[in-house]
Residue frames as a rotation matrix with the C-alpha (Angstrom) as fourth column:
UNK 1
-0.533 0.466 0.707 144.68
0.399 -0.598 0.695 151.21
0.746 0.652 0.132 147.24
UNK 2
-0.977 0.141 -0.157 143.09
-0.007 -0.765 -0.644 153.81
-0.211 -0.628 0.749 148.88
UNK 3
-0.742 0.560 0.368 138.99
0.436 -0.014 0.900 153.67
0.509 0.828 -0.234 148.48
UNK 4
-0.931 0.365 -0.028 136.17
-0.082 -0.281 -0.956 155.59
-0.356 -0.888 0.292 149.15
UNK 5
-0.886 0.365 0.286 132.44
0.422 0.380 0.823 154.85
0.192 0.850 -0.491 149.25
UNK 6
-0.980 0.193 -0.050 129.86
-0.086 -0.632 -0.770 157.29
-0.180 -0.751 0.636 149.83
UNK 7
-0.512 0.857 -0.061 126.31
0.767 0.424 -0.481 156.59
-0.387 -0.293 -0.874 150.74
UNK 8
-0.589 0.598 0.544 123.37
0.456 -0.310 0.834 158.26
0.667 0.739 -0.090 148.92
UNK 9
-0.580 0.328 0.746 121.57
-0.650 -0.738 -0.180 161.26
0.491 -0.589 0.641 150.81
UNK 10
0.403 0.910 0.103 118.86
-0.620 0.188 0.762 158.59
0.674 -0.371 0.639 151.95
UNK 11
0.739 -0.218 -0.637 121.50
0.398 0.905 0.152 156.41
0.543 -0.366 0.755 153.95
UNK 12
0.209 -0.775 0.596 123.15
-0.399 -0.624 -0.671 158.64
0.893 -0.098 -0.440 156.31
UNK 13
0.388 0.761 0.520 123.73
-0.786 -0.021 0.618 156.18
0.481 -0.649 0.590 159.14
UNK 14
0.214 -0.671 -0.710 126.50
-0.434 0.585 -0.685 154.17
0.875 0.455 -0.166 158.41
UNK 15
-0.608 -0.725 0.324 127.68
-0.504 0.038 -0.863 154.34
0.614 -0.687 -0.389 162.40
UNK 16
0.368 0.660 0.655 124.01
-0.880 0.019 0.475 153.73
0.302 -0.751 0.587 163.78
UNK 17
-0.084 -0.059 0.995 123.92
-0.847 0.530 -0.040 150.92
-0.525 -0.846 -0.095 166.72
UNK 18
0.375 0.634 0.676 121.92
-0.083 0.749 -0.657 148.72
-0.923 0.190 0.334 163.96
UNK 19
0.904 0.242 -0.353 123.58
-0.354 -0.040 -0.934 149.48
-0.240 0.970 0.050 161.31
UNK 20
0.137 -0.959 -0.248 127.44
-0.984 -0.103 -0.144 149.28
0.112 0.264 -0.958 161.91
UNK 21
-0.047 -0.208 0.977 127.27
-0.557 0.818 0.147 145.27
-0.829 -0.537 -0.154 163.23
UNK 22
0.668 0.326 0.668 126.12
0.252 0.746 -0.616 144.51
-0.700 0.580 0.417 159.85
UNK 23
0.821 -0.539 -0.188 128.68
-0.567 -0.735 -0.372 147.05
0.063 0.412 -0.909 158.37
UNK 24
-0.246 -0.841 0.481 131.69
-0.921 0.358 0.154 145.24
-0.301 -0.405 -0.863 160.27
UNK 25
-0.032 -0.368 0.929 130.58
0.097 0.924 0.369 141.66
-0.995 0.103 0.006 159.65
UNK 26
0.955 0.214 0.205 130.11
0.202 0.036 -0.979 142.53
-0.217 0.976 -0.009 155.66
UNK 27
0.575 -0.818 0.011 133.78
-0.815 -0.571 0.099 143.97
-0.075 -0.066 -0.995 155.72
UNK 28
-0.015 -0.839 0.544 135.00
-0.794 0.341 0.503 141.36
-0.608 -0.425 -0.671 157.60
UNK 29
0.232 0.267 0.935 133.36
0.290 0.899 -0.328 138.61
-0.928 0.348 0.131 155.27
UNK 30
0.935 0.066 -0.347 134.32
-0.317 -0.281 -0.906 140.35
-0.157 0.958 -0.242 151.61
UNK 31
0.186 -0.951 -0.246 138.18
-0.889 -0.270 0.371 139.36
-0.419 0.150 -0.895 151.87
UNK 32
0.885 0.410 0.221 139.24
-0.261 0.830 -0.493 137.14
-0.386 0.379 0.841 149.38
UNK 33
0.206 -0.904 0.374 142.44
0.794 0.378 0.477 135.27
-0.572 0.198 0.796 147.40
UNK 34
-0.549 -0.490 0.677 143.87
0.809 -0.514 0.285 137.91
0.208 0.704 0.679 145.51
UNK 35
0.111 0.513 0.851 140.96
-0.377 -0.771 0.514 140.79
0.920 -0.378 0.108 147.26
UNK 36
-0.177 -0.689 -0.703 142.05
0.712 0.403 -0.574 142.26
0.679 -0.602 0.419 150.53
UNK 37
0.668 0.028 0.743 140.34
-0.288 -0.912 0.293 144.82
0.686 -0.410 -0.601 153.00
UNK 38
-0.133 -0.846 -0.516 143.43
0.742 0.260 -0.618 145.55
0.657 -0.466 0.593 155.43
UNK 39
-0.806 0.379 -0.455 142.15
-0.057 -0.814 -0.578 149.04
-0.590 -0.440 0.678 157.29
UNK 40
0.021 0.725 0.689 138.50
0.438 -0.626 0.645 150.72
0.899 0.288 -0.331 156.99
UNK 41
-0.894 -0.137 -0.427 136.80
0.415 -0.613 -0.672 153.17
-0.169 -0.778 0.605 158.38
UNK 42
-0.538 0.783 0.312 133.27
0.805 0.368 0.465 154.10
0.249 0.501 -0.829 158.79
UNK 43
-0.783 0.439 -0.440 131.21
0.218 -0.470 -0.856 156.96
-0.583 -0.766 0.272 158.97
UNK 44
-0.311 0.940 0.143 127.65
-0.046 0.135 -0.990 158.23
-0.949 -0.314 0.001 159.00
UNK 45
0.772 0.635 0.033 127.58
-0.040 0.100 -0.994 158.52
-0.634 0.766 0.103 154.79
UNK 46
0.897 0.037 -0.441 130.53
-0.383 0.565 -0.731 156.72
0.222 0.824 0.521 153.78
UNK 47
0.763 -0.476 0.438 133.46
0.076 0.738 0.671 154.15
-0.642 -0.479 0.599 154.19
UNK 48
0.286 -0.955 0.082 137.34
-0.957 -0.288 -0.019 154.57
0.042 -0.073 -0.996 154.13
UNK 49
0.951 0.061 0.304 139.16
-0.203 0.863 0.463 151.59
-0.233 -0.502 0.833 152.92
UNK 50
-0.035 -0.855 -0.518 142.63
-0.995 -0.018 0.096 150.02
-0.091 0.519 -0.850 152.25
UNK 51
0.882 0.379 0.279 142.63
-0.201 0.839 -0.506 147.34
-0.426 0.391 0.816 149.89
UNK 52
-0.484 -0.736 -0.475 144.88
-0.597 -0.119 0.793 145.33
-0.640 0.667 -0.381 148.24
UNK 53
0.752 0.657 0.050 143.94
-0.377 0.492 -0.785 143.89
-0.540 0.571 0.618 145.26
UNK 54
-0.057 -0.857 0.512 146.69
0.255 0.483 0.838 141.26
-0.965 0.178 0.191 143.18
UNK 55
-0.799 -0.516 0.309 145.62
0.436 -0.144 0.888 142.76
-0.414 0.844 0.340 139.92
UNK 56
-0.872 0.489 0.027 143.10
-0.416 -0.767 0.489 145.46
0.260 0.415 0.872 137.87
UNK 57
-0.412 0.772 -0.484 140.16
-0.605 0.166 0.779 142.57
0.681 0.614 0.398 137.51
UNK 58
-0.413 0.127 -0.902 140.42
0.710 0.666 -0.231 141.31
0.571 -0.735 -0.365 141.04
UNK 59
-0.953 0.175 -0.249 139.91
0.058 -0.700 -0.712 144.89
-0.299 -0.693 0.656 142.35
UNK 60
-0.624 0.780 -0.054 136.88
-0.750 -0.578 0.322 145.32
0.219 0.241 0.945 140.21
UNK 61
-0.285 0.499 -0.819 135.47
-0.157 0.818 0.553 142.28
0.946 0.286 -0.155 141.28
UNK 62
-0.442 -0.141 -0.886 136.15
0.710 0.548 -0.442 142.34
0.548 -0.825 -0.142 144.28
UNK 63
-0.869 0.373 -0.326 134.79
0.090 -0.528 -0.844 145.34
-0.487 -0.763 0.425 145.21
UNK 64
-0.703 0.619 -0.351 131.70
-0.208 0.293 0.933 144.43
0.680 0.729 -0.077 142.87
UNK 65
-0.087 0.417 -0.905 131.00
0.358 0.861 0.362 141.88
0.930 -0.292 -0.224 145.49
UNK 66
-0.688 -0.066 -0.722 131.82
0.725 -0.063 -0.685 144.12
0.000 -0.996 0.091 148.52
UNK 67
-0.913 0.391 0.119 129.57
-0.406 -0.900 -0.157 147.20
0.046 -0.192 0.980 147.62
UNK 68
-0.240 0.527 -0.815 126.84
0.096 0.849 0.520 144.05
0.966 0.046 -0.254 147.20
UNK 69
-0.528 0.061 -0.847 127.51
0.733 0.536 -0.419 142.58
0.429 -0.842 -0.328 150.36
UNK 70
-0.845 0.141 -0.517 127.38
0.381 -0.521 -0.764 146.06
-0.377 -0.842 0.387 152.30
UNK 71
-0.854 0.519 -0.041 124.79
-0.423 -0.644 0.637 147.41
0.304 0.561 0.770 150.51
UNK 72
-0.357 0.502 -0.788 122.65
-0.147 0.803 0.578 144.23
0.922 0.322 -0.213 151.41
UNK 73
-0.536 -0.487 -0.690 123.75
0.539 0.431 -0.723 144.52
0.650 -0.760 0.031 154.46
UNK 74
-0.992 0.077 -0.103 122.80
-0.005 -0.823 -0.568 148.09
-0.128 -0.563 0.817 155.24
UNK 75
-0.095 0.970 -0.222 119.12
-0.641 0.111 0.760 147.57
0.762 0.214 0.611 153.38
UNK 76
-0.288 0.120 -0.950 119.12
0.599 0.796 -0.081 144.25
0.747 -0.593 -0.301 156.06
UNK 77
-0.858 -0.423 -0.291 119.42
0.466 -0.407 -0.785 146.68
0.214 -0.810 0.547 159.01
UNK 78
-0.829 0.414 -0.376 117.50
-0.134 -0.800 -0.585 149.36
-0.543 -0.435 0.718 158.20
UNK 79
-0.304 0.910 0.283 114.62
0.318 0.377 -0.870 147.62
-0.898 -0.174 -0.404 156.80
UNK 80
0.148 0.088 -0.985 114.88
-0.323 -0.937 -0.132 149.26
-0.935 0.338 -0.110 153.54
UNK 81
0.535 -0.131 0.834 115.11
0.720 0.588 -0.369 148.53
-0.442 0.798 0.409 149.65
UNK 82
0.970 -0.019 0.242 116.99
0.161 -0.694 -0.702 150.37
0.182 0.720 -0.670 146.97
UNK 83
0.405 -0.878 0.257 120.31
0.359 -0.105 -0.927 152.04
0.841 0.468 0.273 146.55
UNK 84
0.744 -0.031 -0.667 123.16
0.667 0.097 0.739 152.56
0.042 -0.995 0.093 148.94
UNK 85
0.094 -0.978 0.185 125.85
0.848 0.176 0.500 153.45
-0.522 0.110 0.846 147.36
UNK 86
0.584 0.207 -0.785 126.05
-0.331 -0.823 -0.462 157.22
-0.742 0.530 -0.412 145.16
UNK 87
0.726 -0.145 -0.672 127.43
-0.615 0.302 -0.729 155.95
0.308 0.942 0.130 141.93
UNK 88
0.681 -0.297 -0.670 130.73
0.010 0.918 -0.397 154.65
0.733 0.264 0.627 141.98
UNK 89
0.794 -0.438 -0.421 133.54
0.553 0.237 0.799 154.03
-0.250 -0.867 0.430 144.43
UNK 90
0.816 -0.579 -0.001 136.95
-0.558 -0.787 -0.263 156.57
0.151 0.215 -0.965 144.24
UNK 91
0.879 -0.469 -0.082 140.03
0.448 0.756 0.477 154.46
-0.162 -0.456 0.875 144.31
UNK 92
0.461 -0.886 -0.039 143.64
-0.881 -0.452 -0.137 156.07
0.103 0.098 -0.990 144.89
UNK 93
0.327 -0.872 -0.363 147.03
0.520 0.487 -0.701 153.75
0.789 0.040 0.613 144.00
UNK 94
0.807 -0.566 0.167 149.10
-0.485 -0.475 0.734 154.12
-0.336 -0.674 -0.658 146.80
UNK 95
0.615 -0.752 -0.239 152.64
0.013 0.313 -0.950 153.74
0.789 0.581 0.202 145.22
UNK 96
-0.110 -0.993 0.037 155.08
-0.119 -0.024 -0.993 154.73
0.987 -0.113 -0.115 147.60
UNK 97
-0.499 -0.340 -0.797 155.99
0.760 0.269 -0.591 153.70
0.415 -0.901 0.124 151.64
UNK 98
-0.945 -0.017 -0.328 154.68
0.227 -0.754 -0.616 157.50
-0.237 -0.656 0.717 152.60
UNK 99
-0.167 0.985 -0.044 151.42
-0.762 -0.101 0.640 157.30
0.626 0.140 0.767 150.55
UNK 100
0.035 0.612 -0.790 150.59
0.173 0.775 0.608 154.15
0.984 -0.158 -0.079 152.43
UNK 101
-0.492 0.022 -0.870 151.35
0.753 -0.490 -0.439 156.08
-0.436 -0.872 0.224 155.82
UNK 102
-0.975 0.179 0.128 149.37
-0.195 -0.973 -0.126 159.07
0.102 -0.147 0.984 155.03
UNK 103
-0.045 0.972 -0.229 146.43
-0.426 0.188 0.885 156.75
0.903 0.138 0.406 153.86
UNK 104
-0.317 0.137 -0.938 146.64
0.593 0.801 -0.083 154.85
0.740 -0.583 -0.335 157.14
UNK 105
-0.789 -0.013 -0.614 146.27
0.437 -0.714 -0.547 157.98
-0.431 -0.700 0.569 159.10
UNK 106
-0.822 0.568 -0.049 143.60
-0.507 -0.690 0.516 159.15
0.259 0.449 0.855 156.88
UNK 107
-0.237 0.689 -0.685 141.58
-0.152 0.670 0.726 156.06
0.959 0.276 -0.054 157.13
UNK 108
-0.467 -0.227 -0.855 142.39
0.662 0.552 -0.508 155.02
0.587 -0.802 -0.107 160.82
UNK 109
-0.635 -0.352 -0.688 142.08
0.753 -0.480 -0.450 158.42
-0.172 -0.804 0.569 162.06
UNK 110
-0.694 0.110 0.711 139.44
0.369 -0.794 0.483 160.16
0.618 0.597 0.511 160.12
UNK 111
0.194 0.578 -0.793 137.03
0.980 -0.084 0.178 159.96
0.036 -0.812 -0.583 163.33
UNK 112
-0.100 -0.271 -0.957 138.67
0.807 -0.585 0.081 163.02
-0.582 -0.764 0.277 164.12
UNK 113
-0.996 0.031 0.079 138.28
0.035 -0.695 0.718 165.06
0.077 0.719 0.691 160.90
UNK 114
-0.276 0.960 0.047 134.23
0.074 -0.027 0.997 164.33
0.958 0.278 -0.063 161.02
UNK 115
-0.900 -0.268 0.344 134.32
-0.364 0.028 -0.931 164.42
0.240 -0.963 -0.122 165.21
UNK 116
-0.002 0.867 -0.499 132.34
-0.529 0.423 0.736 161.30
0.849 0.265 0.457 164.97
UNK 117
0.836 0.069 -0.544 133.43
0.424 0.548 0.721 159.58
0.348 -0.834 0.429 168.36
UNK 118
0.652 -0.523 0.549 135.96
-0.681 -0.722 0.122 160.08
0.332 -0.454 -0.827 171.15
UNK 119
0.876 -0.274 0.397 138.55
0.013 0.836 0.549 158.13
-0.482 -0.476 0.736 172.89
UNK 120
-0.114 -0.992 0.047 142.37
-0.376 0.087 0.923 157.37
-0.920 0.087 -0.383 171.32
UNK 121
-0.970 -0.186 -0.154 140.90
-0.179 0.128 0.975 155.31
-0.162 0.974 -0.158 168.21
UNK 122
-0.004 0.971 -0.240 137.36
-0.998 0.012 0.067 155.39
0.068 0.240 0.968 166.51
UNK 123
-0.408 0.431 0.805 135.02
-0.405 0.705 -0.583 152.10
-0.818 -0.564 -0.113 167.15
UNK 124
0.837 0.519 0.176 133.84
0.024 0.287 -0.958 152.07
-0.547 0.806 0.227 163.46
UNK 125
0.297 -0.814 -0.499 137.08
-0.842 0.024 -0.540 151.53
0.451 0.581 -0.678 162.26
UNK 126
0.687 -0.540 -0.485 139.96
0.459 0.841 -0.286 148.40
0.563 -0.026 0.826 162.23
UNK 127
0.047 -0.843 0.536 142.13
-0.538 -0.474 -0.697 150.55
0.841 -0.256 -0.476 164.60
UNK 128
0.578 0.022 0.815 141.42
-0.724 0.475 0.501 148.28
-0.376 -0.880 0.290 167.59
UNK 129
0.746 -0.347 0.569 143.80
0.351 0.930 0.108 145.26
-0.567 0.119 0.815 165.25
UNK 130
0.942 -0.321 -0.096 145.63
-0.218 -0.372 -0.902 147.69
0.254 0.871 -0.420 163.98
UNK 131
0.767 -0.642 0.021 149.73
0.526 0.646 0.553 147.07
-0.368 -0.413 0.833 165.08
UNK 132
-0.070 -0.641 0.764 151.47
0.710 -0.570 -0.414 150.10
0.701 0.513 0.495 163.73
UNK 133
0.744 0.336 0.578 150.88
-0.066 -0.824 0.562 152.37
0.665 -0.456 -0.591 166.56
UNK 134
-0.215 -0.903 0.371 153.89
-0.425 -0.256 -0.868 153.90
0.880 -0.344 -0.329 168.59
UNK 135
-0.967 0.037 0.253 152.57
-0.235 0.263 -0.936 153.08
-0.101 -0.964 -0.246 171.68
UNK 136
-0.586 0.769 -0.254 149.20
0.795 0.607 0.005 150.26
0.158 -0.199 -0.967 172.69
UNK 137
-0.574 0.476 0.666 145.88
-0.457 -0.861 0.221 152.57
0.679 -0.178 0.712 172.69
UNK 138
-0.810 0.369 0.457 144.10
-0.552 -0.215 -0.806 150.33
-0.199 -0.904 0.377 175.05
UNK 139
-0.103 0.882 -0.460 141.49
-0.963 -0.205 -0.176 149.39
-0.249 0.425 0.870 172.81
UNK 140
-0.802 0.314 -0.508 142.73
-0.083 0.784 0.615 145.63
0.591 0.536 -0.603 171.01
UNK 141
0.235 0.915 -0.327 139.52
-0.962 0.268 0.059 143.63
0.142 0.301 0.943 170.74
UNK 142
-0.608 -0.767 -0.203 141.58
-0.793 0.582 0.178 140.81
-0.019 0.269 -0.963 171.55
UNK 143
-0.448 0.390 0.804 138.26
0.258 0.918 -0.301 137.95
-0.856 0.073 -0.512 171.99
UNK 144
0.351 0.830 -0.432 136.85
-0.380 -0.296 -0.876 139.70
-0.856 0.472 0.212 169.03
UNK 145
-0.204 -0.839 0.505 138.33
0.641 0.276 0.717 138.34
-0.740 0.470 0.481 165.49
UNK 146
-0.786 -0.488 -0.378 139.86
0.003 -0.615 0.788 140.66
-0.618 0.619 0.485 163.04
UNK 147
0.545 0.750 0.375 137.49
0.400 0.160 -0.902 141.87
-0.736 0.642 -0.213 160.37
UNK 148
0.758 -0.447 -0.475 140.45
-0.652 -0.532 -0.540 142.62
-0.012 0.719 -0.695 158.43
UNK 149
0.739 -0.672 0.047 143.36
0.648 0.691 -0.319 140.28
0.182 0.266 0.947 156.73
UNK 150
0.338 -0.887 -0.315 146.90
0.181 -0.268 0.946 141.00
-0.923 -0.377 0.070 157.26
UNK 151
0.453 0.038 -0.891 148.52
-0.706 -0.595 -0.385 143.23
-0.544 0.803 -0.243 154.65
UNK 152
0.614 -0.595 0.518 150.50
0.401 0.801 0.445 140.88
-0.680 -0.065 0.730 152.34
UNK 153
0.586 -0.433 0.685 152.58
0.478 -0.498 -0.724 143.53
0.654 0.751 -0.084 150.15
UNK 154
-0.557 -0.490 -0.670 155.44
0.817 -0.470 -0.335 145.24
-0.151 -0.734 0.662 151.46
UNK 155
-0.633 0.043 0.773 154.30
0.066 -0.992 0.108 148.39
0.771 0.119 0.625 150.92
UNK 156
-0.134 0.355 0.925 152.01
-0.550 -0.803 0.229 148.02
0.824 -0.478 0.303 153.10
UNK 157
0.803 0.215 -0.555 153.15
0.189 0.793 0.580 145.44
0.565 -0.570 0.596 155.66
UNK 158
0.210 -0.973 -0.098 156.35
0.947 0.178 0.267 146.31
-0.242 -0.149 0.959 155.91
UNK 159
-0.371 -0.748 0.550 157.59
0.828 -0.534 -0.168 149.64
0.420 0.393 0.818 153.81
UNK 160
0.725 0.673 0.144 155.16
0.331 -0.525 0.784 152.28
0.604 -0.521 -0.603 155.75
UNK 161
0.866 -0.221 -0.448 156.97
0.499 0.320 0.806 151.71
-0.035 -0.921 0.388 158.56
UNK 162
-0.458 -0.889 0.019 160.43
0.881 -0.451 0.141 153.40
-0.117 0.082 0.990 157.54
UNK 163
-0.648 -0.011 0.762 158.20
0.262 -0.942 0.210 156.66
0.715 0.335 0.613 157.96
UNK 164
-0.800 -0.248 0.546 157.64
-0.361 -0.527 -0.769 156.03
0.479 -0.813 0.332 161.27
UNK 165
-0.805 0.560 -0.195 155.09
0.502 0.819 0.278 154.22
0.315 0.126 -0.941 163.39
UNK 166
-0.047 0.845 0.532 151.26
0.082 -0.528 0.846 156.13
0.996 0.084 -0.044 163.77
UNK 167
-0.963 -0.105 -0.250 150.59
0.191 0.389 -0.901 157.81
0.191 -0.915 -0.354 167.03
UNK 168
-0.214 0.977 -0.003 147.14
0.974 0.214 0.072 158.02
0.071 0.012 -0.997 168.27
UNK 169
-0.245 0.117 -0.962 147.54
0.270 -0.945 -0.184 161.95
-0.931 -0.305 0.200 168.59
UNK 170
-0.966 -0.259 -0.003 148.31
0.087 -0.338 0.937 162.21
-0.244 0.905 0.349 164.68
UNK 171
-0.231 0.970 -0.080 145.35
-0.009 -0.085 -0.996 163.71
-0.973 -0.229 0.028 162.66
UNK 172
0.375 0.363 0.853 144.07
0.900 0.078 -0.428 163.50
-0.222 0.929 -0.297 158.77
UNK 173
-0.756 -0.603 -0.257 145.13
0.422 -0.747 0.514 166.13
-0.501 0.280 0.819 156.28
UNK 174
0.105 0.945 -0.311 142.52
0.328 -0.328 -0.886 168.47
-0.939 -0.009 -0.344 155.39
């Protein structure tokens, strides 16, 4: 699944210095048996994710517990009470091998639609563990550990791939 979650006008900050460390370790801490973040992506007033989820009542739970976590999180940072989140969360099925390549490029790469940072892959994103990329950007994190689980569905471990592997040039559809 494809989700997106977009911060309320008073939280537009998502990338700050103080804010993303607590962003990334909430991410990295929300993955569970049957709930799966596998790619995100962050910017300044809202987060790009790919989830799997093993069935309807794991997804809502699970992301119950992540909009929690990050929500907590982000109030933690920025000293702040109250809502984070603008209602709910948007969630696209990705059914087929080429939706789950377009969403990876959407998610991985959206730095470049919002020209929130520079460089081959965006810092507020899992693209530094990512392992689908035609050629090494340069970037792995390799003493850092993964805030993100390996995919376990083919689709998106495995069937992507027969549509070719992501270079770092490639940009979001608008």
């Amino acid at each position: 699944m494809h989700v997106t979650l977009r911060a309320r006008d008073a939280v537009r900050c998502l990338r700050a210095g103080r804010v993303f460390p607590a962003v990334r370790r909430a991410l990295a801490a929300a993955s569970r048996s049957g709930f799966r973040i596998i790619h995100y992506s962050v910017q300044d007033d809202h987060v790009h994710l790919i989830i799997e989820a093993d069935d309807g009542t794991l997804l809502s739970c699970g992301m119950r517990g992540l909009t929690i976590r990050l929500a907590r999180a982000v109030n933690r940072a920025l000293g702040r009470r109250g809502a984070v989140w603008d209602d709910r969360y948007h969630v696209r099925a990705l059914a087929t091998p080429r939706a789950v390549r377009h969403a990876l490029v959407y998610v991985l790469m959206n730095f470049k639609k919002h020209g929130t940072a520079e460089g081959p892959v965006d810092p507020c994103s899992s693209a530094a563990w990512f392992d689908g990329w035609q050629a090494e950007p340069g970037t792995r994190e390799s003493r850092a550990r993964s805030p993100v689980v390996r995919a376990q569905s083919w689709l998106a471990a495995v069937g992507w791939r027969r549509h070719g592997l992501i270079d770092v040039d490639e940009r979001p559809r608008t």
